[in-house]
N, C-alpha and C positions, 0 to 999 in steps of 0.2 A: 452500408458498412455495418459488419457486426459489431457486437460490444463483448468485451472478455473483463472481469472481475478479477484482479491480481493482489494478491495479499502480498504488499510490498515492506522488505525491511532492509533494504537501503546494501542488501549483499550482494555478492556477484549473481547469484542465480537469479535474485526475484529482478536484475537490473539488466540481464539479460534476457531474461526473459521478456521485458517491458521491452527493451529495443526489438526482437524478433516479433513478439506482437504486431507493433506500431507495422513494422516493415511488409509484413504481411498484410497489412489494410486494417486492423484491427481498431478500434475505440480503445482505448486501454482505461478502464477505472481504479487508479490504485488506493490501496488500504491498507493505511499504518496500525496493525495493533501494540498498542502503548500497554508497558505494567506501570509505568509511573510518569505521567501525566505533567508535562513543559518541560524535560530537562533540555538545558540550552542548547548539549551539541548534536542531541537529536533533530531538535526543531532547525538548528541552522544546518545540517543534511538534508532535512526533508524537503528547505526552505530551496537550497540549493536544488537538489533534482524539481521538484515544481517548476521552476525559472528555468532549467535545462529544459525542460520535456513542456512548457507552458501550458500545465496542467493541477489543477488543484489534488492534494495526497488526501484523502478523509483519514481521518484518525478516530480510532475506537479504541474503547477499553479491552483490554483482551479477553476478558471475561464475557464480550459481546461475541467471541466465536461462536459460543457453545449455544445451541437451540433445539429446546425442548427441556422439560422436566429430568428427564432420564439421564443428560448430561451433567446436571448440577450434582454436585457435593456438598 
């Protein structure tokens, strides 16, 4: 089974994309990138699709996209 990385934010696209993944045989790893950090009715979405999909979401700062020197500001 392969593995796909899904930069997941709980909208139609990234939550279709997650089901046509999965369907296709895929691993799915998703990743929430957060600007602000526990707000409740994100984590109770995310909490939600995890128990859907019974799959843990990783969650990163969004500022963890960017990689390399060249991208910072």
């Amino acid at each position: 089974m392969d593995t796909v990385v899904l930069s997941f934010s709980a909208g139609k696209d990234s939550l279709g994309t997650w089901i046509a993944a999965r369907e296709a045989g895929f691993k799915v790893i998703p990743i929430y990138f957060y600007q602000f950090p526990g707000l409740e009715f994100v984590e109770k979405t995310l909490g939600y699709y995890e128990e859907k999909f019974k799959r843990h979401i990783i969650r990163l700062r969004s500022e963890e996209r960017r990689v390399g020197k060249e991208c910072r500001s």
